[in-house]
C-alpha positions in Angstrom: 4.8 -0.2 13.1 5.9 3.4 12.0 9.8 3.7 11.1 11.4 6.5 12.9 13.1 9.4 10.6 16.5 8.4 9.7 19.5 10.5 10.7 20.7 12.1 7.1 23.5 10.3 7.0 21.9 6.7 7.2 19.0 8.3 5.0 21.7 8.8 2.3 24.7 5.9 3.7 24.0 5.0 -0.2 25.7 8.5 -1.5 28.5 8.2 1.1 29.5 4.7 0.0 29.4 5.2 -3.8 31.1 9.2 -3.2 33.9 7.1 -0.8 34.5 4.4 -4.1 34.6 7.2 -6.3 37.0 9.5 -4.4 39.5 6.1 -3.2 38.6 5.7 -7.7 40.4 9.3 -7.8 43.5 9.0 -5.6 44.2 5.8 -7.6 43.8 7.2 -11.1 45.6 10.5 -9.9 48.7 8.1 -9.2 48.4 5.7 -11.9 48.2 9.3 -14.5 51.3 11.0 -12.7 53.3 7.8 -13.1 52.8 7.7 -16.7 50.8 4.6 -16.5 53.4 2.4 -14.3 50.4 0.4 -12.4 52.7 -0.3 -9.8 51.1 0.4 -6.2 53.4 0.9 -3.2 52.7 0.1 0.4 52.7 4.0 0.8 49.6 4.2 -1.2 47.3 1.8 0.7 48.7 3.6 4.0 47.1 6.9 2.2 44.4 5.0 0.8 43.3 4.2 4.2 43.8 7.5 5.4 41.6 9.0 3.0 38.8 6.5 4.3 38.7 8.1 7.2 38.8 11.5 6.6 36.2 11.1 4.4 34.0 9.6 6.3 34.5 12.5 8.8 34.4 15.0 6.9 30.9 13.2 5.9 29.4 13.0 9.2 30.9 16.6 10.7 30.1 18.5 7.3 26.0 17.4 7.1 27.1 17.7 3.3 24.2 15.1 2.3 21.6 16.9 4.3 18.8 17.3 1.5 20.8 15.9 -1.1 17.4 14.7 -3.1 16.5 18.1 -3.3 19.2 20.1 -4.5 19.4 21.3 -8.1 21.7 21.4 -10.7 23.8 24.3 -9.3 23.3 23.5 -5.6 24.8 20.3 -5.8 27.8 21.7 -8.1 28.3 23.7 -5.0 28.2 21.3 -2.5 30.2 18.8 -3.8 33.0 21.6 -4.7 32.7 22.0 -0.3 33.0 18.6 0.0 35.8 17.5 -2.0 37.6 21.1 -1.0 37.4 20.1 2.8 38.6 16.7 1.9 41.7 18.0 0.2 42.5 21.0 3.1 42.1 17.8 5.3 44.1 15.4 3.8 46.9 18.4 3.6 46.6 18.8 6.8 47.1 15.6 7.9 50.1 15.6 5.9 51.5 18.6 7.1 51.3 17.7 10.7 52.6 13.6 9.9 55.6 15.5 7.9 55.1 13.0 4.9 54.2 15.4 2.1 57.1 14.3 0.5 55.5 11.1 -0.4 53.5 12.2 -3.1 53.8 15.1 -5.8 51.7 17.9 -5.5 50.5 16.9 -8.9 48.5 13.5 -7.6 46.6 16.0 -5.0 45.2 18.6 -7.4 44.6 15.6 -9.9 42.9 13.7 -7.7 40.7 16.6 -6.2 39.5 16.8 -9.8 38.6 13.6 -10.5 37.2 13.5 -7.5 34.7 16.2 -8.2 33.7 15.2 -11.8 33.0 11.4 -10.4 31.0 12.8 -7.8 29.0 15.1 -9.2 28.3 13.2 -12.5 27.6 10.1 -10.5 25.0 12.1 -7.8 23.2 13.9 -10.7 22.3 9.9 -12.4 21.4 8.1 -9.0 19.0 11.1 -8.0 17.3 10.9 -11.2 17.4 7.0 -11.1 16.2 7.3 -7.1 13.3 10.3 -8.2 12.1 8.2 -10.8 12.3 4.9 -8.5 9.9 6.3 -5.8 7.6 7.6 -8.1 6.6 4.1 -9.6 7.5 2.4 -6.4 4.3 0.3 -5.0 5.6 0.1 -1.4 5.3 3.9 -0.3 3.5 4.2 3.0 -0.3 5.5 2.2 -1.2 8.8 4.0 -4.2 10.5 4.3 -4.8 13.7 5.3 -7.3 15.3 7.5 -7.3 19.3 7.4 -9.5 22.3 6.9 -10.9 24.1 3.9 -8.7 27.0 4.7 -5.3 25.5 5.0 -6.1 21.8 2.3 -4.5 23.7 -0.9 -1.2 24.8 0.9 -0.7 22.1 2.7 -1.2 19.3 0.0 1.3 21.6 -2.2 3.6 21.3 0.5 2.9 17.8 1.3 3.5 17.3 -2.5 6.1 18.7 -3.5 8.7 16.3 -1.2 6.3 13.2 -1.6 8.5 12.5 -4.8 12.3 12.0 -2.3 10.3 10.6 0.8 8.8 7.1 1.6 5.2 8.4 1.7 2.8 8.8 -0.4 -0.6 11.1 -0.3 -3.5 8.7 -0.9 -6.3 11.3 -0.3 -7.5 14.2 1.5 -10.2 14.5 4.3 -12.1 18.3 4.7 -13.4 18.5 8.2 -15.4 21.3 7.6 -17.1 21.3 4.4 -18.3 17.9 2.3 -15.9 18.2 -0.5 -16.4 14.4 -1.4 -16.3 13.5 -4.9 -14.1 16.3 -5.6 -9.9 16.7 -6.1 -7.7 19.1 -4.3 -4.2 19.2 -5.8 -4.9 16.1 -8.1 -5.6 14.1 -4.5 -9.1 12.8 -4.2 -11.4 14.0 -1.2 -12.4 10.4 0.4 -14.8 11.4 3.3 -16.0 13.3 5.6 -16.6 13.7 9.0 -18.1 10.0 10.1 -17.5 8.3 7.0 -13.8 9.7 6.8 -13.1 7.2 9.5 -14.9 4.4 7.7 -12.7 4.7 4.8 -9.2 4.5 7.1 -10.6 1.5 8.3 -11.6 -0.2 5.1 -8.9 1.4 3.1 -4.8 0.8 2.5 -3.6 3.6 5.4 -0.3 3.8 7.0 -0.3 7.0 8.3 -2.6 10.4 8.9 -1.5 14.0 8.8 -3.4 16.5 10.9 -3.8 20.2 11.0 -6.6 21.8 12.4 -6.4 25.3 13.2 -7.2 25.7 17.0 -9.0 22.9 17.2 -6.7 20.9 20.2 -9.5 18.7 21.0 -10.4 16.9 18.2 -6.8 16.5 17.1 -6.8 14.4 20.4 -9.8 12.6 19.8 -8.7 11.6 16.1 -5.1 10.8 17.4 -6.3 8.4 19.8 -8.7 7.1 17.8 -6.3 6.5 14.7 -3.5 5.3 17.9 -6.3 2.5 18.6 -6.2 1.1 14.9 -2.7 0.9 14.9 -2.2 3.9 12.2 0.7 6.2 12.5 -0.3 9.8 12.9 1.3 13.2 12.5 0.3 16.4 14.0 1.5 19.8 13.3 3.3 20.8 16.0 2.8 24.2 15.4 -1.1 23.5 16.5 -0.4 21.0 19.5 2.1 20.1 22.1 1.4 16.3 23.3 2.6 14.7 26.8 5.5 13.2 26.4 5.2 9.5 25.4 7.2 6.5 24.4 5.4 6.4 21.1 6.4 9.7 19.8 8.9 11.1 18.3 9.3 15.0 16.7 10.8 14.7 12.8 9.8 16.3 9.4 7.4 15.2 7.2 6.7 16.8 4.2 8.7 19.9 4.8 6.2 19.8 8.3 7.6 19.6 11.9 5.5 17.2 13.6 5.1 15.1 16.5 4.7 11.4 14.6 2.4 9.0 17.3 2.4 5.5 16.8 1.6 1.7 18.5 5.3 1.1 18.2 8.3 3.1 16.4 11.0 1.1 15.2 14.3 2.8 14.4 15.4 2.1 10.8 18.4 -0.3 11.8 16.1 -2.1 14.1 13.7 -2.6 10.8 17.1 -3.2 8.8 18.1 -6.1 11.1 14.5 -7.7 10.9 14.4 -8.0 7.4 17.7 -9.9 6.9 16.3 -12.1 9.2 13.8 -12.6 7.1 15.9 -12.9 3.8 18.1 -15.4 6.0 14.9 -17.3 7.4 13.3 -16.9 4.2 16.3 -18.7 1.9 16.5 -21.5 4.4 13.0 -21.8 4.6 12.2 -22.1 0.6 15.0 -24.4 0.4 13.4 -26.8 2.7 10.0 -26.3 0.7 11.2 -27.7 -2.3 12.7 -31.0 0.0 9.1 -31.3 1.8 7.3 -30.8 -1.7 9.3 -33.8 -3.2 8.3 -36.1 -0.4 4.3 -34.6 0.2 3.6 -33.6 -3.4 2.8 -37.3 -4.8 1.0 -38.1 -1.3 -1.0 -35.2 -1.2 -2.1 -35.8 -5.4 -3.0 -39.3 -4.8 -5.2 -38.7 -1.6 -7.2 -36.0 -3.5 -5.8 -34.7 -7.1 -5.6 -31.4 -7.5 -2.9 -28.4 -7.0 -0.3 -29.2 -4.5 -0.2 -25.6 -2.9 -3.1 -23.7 -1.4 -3.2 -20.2 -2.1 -5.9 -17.5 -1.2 -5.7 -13.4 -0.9 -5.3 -12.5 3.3 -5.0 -9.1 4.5 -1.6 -8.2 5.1 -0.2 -4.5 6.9 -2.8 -1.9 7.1 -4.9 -3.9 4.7 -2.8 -5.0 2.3 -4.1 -8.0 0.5 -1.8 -10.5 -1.0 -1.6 -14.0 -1.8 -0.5 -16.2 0.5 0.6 -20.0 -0.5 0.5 -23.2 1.7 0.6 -26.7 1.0 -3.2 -28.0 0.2 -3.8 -30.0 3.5 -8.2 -30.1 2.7 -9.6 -31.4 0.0 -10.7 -29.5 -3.2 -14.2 -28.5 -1.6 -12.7 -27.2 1.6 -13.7 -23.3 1.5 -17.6 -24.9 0.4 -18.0 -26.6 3.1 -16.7 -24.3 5.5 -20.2 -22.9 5.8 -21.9 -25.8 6.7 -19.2 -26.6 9.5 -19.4 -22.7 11.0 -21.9 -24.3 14.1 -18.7 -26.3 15.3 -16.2 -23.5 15.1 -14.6 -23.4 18.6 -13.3 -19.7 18.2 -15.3 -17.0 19.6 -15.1 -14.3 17.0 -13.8 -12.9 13.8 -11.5 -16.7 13.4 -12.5 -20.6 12.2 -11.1 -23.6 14.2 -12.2 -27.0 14.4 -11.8 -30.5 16.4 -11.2 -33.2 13.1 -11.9 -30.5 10.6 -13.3 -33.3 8.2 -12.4 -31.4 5.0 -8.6 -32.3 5.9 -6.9 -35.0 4.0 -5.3 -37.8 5.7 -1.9 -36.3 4.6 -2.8 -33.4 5.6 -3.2 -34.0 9.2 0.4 -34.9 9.9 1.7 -31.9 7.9 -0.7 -29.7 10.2 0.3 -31.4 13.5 4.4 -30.5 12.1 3.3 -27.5 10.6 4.6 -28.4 7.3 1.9 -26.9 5.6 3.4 -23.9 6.2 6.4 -24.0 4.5 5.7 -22.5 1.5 5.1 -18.9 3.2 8.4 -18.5 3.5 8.0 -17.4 -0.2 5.8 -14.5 1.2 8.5 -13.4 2.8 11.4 -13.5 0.6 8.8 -11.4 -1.4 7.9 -9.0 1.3 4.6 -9.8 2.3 5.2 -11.3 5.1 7.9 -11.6 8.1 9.6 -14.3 10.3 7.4 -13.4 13.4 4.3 -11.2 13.1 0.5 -11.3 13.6 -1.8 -13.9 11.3 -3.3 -12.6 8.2 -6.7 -12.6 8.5 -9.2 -14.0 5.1 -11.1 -11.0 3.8 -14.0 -12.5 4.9 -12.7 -12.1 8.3 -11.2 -8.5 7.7 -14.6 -6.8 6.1 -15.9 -8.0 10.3 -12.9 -6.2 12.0 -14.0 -3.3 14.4 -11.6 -0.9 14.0 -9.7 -1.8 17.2 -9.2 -5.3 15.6 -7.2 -3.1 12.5 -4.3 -2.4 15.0 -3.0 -6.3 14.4 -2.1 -5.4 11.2 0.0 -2.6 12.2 3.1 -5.0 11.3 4.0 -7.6 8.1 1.5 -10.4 9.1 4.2 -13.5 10.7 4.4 -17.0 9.7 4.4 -17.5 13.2 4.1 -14.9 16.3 2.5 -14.5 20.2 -0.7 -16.6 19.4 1.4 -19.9 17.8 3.3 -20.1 21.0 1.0 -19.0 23.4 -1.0 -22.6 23.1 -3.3 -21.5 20.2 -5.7 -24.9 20.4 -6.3 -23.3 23.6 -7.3 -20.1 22.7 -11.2 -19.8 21.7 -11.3 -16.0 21.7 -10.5 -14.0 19.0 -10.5 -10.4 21.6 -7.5 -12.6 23.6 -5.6 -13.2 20.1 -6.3 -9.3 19.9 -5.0 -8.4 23.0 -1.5 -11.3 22.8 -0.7 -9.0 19.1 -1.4 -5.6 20.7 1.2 -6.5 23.5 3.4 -7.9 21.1 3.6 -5.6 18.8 3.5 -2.5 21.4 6.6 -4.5 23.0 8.2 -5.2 19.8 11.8 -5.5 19.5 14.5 -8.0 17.5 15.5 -9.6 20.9 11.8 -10.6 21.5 11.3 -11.9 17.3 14.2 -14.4 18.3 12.6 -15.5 21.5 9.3 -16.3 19.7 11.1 -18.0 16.5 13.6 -20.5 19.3 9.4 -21.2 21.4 8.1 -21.8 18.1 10.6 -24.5 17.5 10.0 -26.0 20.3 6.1 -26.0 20.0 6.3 -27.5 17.0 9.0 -30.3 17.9 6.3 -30.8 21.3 3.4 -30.5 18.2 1.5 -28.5 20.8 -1.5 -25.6 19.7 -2.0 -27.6 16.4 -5.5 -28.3 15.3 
């Protein structure tokens, strides 16, 4: 799932909030200062206070005044911030002007304040852009990009890529040469990882959230590669300056890395409709752990007696675009479990890159109740408060079952893997075929939206009150 380009000022709603405190911060102190210190505030001043609210938040959205804030230096920003607080005082006097109520305040608090104003602001947006800059450039979470180019244009365009990768969310894992093997080498500091053949080999095997292609003149194969990387479940971005697409649901136009491009994806998710999903998972997630430490006191001396040894489970799964994490479970098998899975393989009833069993006989007594409720799984709802994982989602695979995948298989894990999704409530005792639990996550995820999660978390409920598509 590729997050559509924010509008600048939801990119940067963190300036406007802390530049509103500061300047609401000003009027106050401007008053406070022309009174002599008398910390008396009269009904008059929260009638202004509210006023400046929302002309600043207009002058905000109407001014583009954040546009490219990350970017600006020292002097540029001195100069933007003198136009914004500048068009907030001409604003506010205008207001008063026409509302014939400049006699509420002394001419004094306005040029006060307008100072304040701009030292708060300006101080303030020179320490969170260093605190932001240095932030994303240790920050783990950055979306993985590789790009595929040509000997000509690889230098310029990994400068270019470069040089904004420090204020975006992406970051440039390595560099593919179509048309010369560079392998082994470093372009720019970024590592050449393949070519030709093998350059898709390593997309597939490899961390990758998105692509960047520009090939000069060579429409064609940017199709071929698009659809190809569109099949995996990989974001891709093509210079639009080489290629004009048909139009499509799953593409967008924005800028990325200083690059206009047309950004093609399984599913694009607008950044409020990403925002929205993850407090559900924060809310889920709280409840959730809360009931795993009520189901641990109960199952934890049960589980211990019928076979001692750790209460949870925990092994590394593949998680989106091949993360690996560790996820954690209650221990429902005994200690020998993953050893004997090998000699049980003959009986799985799943056809494909998936184990299931009839009276798996590696499961505790226990531990065939908690299975049939689902109680086992519980304690992913840590994976989610942590990140890993969502609400709803695909399953994560074992890496085992990942190092299998055919690279249309990789597309599942264009999304947070789910504690549950489409195959938990679509009867999954019933479903032997691992291409069918494919195609149920392609269509969910190609469907996606916050009105479906909610749908599949109130069907899960009731599966699992019906303990239906348990094994």
């Amino acid at each position: 799932m590729y997050q559509k380009e924010k509008k600048y000022w939801l990119k940067h709603l963190d300036f406007i909030i802390v530049d509103l405190i500061l300047f609401e911060l000003a009027y106050f102190l401007a008053v406070f200062v022309r009174n002599r210190g008398n910390t008396g505030v009269s009904e008059v001043n929260y009638r202004m206070s509210a006023i400046i609210v929302i002309i600043f938040i207009l002058v905000a959205l109407l001014a583009e005044g954040y546009h490219g804030i990350l970017r600006r230096g020292y002097y540029r920003e001195f100069v933007q911030v003198m136009k914004q607080v500048l068009l907030n005082m001409i604003s506010i006097s205008t207001y008063l002007y026409i509302t014939k109520s400049g006699e509420s305040h002394s001419r004094l608090v306005w040029v006060m304040m307008g100072l304040f104003g701009f030292i708060f602001i300006y101080l303030v947006h020179i320490i969170m852009k260093k605190l932001i800059q240095k932030y994303k450039e240790k920050s783990t979470s950055k979306e993985k990009m590789v790009v595929f180019t040509t000997k000509e244009c690889v230098q310029k365009d990994l400068k270019r890529l470069l040089s904004c990768s420090s204020y975006e969310d992406y970051e440039v894992a390595g560099v593919v040469v179509i048309d010369e093997d560079l392998r082994g080498k470093k372009i720019e500091d970024v590592p050449v990882v393949g070519y030709r053949g093998d350059a898709l080999n390593y997309v597939q095997k490899n961390v990758v959230d998105e692509v960047f292609l520009h090939f000069a003149g060579q429409i064609y194969l940017q199709e071929n590669l698009m659809q190809y990387f569109r099949r995996m479940g990989i974001a891709v971005h093509i210079y639009v300056s080489e290629y004009m697409p048909e139009t499509s649901k799953y593409k967008t136009v924005q800028n990325v890395g200083g690059f206009t491009v047309i950004s093609n994806s399984i599913v694009i998710a607008s950044p409020i409709q990403l925002f929205l999903k993850r407090c559900m998972d924060i809310a889920g997630g709280i409840v959730g752990t809360i009931l795993t430490g009520i189901i641990f006191l109960i199952f934890a001396p049960i589980i211990y007696i019928q076979s001692p040894g750790p209460i949870f489970f925990t092994q590394i799964r593949i998680g989106k675009n091949g993360r690996r994490f560790k996820i954690y479970k209650f221990r429902s098998m005994y200690m020998d479990a993953e050893e004997r899975k090998k000699e049980l393989m003959a009986q799985n009833k799943m056809n494909g890159l998936m184990f299931k069993m009839d009276n798996d006989p590696r499961i505790i007594p226990i531990g065939r109740f908690m299975r049939a409720t689902s109680l086992d799984e519980f304690p992913q709802f840590i994976n989610v408060l942590k990140g890993n994982m969502s609400l709803v989602g695909t399953r994560p695979p074992t890496e085992d079952e990942y190092i299998q995948y055919k690279d249309y298989h990789k597309r599942r894990l264009a999304v947070k893997p789910g504690i549950t999704g489409m195959w938990q409530v679509s009867g999954r005792s019933n479903i032997t075929d691992f291409e069918e639990v494919v195609a149920l996550d392609s269509k969910y995820i190609e469907d996606w939206n916050i009105g479906k999660d909610i749908k599949i978390l109130f069907k899960t409920i009731a599966v699992v009150f019906a303990r239906k598509g348990s094994v």
